[in-house]
Backbone bond lengths (Angstrom), bond angles and torsions (degrees), N, CA, C in turn:
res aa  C-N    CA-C-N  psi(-1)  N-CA   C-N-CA  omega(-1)  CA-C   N-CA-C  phi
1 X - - - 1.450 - - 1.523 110.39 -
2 X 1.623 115.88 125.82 1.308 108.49 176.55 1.722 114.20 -84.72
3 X 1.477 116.16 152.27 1.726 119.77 173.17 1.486 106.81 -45.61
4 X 1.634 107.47 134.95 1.593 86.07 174.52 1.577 100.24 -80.75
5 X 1.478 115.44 178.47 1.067 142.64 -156.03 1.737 105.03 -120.52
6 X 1.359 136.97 105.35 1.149 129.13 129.32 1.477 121.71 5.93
7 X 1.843 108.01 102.99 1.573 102.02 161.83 1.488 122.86 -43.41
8 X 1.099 97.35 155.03 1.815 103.05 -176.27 1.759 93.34 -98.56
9 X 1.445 109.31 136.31 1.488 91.42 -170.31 1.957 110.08 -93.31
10 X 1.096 99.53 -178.59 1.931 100.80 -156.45 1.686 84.05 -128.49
11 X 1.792 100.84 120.57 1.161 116.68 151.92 1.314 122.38 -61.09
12 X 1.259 126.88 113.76 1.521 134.78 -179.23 1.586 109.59 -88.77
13 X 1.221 114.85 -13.86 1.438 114.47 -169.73 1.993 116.48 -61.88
14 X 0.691 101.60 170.10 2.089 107.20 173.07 1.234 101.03 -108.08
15 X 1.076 143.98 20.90 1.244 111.26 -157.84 1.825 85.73 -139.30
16 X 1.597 129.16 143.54 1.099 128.96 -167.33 1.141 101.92 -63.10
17 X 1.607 113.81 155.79 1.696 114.37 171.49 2.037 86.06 -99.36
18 X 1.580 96.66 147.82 1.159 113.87 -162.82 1.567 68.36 -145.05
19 X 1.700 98.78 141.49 1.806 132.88 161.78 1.355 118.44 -96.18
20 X 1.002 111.16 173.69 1.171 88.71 -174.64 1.983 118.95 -90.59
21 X 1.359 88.40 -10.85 1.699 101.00 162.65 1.454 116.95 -52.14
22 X 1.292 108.68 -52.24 1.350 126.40 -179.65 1.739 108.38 -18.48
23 X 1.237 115.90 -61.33 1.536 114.88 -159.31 1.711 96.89 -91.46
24 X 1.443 123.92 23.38 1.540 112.07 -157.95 1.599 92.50 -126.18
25 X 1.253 107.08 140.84 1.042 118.85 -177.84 1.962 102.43 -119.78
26 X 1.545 127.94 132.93 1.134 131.52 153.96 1.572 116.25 -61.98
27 X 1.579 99.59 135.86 1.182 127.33 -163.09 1.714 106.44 -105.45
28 X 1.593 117.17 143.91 1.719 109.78 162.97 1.691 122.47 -71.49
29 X 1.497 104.09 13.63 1.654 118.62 176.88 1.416 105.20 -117.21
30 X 1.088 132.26 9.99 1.637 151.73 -147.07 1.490 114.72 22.22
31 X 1.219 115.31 33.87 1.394 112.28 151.83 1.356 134.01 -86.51
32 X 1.221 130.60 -166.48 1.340 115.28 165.74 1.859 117.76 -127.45
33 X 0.904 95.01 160.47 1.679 105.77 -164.26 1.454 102.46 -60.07
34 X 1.367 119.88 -19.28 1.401 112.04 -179.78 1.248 117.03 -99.65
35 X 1.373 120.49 2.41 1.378 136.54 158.07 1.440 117.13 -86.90
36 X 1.344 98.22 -18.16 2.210 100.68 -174.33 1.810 89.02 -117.10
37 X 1.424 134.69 6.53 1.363 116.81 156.04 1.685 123.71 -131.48
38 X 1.362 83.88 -8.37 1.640 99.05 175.35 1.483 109.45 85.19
39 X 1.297 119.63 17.18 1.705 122.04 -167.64 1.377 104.93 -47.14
40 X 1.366 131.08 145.71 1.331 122.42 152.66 1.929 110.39 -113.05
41 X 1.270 133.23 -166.20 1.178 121.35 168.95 1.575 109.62 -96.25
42 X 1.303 118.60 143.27 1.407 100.47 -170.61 1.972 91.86 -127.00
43 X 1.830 88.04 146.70 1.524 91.25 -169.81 1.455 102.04 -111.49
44 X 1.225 118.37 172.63 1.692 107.39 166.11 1.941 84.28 -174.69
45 X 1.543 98.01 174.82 1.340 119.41 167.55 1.269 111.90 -117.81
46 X 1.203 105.43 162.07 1.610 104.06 175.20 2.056 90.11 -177.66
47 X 1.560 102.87 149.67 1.461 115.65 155.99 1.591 118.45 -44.01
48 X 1.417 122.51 152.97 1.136 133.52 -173.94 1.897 101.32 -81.66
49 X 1.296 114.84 -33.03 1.178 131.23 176.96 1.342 133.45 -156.21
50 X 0.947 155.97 165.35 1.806 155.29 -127.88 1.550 82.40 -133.45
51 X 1.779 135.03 111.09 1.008 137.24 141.92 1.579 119.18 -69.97
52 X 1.235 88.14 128.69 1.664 87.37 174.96 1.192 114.75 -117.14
53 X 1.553 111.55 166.87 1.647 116.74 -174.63 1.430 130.52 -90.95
54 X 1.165 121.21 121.28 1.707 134.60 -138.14 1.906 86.19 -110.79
55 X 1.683 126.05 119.19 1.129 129.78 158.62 1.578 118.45 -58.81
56 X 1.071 110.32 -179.22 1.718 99.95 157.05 1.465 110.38 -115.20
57 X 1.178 120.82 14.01 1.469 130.15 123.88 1.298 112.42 -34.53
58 X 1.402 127.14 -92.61 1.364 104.09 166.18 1.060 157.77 -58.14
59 X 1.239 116.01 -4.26 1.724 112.37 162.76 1.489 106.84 -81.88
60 X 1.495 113.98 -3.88 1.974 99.92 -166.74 1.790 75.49 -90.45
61 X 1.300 135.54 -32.49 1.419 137.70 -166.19 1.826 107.80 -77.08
62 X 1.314 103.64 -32.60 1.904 106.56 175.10 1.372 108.43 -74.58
63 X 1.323 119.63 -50.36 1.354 107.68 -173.73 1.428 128.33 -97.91
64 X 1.357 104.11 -4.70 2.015 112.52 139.67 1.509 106.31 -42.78
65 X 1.387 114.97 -50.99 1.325 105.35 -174.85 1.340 121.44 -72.13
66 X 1.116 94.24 -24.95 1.837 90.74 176.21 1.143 118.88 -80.13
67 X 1.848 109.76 -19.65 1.958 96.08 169.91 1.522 96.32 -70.56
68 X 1.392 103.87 -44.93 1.975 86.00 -170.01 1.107 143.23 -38.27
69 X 1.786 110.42 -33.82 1.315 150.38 -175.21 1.576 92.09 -81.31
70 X 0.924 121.10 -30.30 2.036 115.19 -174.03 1.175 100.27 -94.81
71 X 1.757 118.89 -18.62 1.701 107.76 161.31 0.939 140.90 -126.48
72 X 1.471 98.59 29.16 1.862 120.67 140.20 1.217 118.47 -48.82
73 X 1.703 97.76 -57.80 1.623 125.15 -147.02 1.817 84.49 -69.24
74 X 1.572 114.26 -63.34 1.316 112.94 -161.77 2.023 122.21 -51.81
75 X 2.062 88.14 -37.32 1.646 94.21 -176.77 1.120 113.34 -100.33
76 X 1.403 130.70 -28.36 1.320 109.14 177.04 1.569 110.32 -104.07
77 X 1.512 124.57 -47.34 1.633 102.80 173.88 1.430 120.35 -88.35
78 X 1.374 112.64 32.88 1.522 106.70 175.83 1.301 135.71 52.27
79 X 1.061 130.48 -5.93 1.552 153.81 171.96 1.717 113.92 -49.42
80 X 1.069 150.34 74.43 1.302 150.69 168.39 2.143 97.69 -50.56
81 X 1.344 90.98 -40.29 1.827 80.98 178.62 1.148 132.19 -76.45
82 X 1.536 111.61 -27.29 1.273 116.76 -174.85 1.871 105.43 -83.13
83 X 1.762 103.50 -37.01 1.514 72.11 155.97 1.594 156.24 -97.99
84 X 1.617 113.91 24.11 0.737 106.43 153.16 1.493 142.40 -105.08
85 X 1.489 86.13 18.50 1.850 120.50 169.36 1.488 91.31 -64.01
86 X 1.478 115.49 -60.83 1.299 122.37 -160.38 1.732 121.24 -33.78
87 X 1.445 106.76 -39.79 1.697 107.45 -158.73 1.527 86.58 -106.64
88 X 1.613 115.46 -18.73 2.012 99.06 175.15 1.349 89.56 -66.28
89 X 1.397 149.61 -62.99 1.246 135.83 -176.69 1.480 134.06 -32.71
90 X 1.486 110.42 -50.09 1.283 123.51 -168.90 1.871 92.76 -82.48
91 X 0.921 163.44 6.26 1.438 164.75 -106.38 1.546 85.24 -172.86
92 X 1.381 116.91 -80.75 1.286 122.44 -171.50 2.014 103.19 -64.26
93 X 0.704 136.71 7.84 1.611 143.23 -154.91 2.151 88.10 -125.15
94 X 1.157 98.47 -66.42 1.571 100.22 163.18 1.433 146.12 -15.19
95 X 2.045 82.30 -65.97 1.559 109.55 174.19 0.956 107.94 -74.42
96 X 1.406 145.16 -48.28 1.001 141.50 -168.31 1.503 133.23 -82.20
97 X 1.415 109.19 -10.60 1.463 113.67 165.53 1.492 100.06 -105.51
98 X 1.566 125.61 0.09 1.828 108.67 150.51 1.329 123.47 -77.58
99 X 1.542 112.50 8.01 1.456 90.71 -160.63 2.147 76.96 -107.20
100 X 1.804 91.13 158.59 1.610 114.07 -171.20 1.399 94.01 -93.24
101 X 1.885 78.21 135.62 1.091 116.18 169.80 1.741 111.04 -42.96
102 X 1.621 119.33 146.75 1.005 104.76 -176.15 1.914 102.43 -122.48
103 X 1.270 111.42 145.00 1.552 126.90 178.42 1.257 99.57 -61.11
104 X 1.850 104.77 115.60 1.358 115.22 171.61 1.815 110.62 -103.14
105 X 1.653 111.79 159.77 1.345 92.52 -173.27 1.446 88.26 -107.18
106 X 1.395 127.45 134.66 1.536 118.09 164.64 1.554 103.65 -117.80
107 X 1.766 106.83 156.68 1.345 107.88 179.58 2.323 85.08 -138.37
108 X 1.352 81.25 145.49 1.790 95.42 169.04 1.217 113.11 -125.60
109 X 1.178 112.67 115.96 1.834 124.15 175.83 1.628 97.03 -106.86
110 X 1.433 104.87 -166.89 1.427 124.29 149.03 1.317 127.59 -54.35
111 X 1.692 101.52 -49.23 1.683 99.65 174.55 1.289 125.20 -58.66
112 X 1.562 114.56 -17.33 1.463 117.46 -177.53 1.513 101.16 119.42
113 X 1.175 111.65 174.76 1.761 126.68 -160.66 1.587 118.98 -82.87
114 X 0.938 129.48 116.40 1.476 148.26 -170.09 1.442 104.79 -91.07
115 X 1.108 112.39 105.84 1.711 122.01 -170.20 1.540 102.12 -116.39
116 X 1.447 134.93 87.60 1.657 127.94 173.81 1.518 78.57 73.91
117 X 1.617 144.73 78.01 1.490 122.69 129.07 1.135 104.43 82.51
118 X 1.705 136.14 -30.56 1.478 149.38 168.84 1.383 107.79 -73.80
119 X 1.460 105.79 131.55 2.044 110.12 -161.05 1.952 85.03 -108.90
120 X 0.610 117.87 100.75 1.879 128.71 157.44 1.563 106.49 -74.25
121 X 1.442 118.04 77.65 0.977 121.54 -175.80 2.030 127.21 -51.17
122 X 1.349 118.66 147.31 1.828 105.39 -171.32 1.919 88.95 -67.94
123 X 0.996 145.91 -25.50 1.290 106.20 -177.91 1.365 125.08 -88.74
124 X 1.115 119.33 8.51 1.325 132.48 166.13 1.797 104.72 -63.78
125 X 1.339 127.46 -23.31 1.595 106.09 178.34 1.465 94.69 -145.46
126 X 1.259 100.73 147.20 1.299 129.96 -171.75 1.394 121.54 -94.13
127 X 1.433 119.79 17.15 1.353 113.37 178.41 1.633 91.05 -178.36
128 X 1.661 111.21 166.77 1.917 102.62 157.75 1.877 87.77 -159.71
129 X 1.256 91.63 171.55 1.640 124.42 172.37 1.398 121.05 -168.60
130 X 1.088 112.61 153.99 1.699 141.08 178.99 1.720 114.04 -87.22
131 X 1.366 108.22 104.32 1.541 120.20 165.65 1.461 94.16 -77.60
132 X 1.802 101.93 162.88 1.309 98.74 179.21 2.160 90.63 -119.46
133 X 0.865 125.54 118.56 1.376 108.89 -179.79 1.345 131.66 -84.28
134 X 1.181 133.89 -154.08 1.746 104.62 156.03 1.492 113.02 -87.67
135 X 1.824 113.09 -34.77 0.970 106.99 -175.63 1.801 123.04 -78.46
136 X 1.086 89.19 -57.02 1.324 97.01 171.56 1.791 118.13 -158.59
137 X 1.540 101.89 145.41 1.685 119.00 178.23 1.565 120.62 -3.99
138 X 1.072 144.72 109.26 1.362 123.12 159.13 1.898 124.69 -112.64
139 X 1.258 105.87 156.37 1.608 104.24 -160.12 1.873 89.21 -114.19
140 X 1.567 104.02 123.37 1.383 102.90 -172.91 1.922 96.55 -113.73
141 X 1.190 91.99 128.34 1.419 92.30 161.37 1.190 137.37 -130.29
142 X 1.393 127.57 126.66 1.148 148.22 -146.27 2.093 105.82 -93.53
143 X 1.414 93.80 97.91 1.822 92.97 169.19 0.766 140.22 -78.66
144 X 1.449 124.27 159.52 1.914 110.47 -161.06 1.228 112.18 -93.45
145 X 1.610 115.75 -8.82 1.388 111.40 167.85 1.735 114.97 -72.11
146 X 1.179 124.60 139.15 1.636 135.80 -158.35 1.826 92.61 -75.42
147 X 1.014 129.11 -50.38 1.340 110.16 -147.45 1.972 86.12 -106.80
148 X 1.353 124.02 32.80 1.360 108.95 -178.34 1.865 113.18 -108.52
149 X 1.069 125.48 165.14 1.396 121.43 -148.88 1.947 82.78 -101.40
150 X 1.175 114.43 141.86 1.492 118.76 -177.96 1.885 95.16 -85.52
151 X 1.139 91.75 158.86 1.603 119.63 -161.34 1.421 90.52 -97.93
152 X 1.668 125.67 129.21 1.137 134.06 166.92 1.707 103.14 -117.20
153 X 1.464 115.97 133.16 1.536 129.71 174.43 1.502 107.93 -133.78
154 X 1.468 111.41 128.89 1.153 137.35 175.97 1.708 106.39 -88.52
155 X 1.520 101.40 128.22 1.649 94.83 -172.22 1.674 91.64 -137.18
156 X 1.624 120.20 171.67 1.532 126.13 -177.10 1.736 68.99 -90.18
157 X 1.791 88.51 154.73 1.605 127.85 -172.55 1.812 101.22 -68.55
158 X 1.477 113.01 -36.66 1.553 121.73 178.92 1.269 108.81 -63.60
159 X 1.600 116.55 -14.98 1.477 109.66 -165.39 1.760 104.28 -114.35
160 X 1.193 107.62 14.64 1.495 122.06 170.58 1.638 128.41 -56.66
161 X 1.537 103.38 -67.88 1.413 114.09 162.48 1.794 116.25 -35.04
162 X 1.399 115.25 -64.80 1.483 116.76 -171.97 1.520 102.40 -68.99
163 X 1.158 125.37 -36.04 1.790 116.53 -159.42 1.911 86.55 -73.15
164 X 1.633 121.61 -29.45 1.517 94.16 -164.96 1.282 110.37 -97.43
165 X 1.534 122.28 -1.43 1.269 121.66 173.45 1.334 113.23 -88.16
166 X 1.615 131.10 -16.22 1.414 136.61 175.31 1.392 102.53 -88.45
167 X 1.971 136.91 -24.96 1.238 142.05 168.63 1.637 97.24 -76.63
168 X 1.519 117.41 -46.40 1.728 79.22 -175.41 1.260 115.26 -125.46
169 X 1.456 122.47 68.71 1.501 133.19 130.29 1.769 76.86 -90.29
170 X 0.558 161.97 -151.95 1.943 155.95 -81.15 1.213 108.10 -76.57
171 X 0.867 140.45 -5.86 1.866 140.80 -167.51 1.165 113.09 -139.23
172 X 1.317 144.29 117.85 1.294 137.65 154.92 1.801 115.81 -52.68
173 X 1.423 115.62 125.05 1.527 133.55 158.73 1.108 112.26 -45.86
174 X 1.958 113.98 115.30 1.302 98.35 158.53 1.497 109.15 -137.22
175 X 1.529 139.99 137.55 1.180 163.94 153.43 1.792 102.55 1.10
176 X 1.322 118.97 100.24 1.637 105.59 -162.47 1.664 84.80 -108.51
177 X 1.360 121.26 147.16 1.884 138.67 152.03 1.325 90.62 -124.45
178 X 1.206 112.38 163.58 1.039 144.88 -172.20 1.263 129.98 -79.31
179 X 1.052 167.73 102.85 2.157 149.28 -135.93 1.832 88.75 -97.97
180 X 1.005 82.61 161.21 2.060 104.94 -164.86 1.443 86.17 -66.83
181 X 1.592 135.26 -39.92 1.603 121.13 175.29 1.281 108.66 -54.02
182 X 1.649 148.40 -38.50 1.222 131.47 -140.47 2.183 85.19 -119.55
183 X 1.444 114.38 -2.32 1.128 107.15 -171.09 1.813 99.25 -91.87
184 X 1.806 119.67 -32.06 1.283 141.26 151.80 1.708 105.63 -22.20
185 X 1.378 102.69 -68.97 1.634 128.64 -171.65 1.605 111.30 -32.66
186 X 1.706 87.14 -63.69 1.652 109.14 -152.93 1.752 86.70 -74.03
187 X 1.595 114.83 -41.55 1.887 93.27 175.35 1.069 113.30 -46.91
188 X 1.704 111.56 -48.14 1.675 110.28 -127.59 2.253 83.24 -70.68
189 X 1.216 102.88 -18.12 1.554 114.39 -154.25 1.386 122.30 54.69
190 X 1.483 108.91 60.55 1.282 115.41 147.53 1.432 136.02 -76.83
């Protein structure tokens, strides 16, 4: 018979376990960057995305479009399938921008950004900048892989100053607008 063994006890917390390496970066003086800037990890919450408020103006204006779009499909490309693709789309397009935004926990060290327990490491993007939204701040970051979609994070406005001085000692600042797809978006208020 072997001794039993002491449970091992179980972190219940949400929130990433971070070492204290975690926020430290090696130095060409062999120190570390969190000793020559004082970084700490900084946590905050914020929405996954900025819901916005939809009139019923626009839904009498969305789903005009979708008969129109069902009589494209029917008169000019002949398609009986595609239009009734049309309104499973717009239905499913509906539901899914009613459903709420959900509270993400993010933390930013040195190692890079902790999104839900998931480490998005800093060399994964090659540049970042600050949108200003209506509602609130967002931190866009730009990856170095070419065909990858840049990472947008919503942070409280108090937590602005520290997230861009801990993003740029490692990242160069760059001037973010918006591309005519995500400027489409923010009208259409999706």
């Amino acid at each position: 018979m072997q001794p039993e063994q002491p449970p091992t006890p179980v972190n219940q917390s949400e929130e990433p376990q971070l070492t204290e390496s975690d926020d430290q970066m090696p130095m060409e003086d062999g120190g570390t960057s969190a000793e020559a800037t004082g970084t700490q990890p900084i946590q905050w919450q914020a929405p996954e995305y900025i819901q916005r408020p939809r009139s019923p103006l626009w839904f009498v204006g969305f789903w005009a479009s979708v008969v129109i779009l069902m009589a494209v499909a029917i008169l000019v490309i002949k398609s009986w399938s595609f239009a009734l693709l049309i309104p499973a789309m717009a239905v499913a397009l509906v539901i899914y921008s009613h459903r709420p935004p959900r509270q993400i926990q993010y933390v930013l060290s040195g190692k890079g950004l902790y999104i839900n327990d998931k480490l998005h490491p800093i060399e994964e993007f090659r540049s970042f900048g600050v949108l200003q939204e209506e509602a609130m701040p967002a931190l866009m970051l730009i990856p170095t892989k070419r065909f990858r979609l840049g990472l947008t994070v919503y942070f409280p406005s108090e937590y602005g100053e520290q997230i861009v001085d801990l993003l740029g000692g490692r990242l160069p600042m760059k001037d973010m607008k918006l591309d005519a797809f995500d400027r489409i978006v923010r009208k259409l208020h999706m």
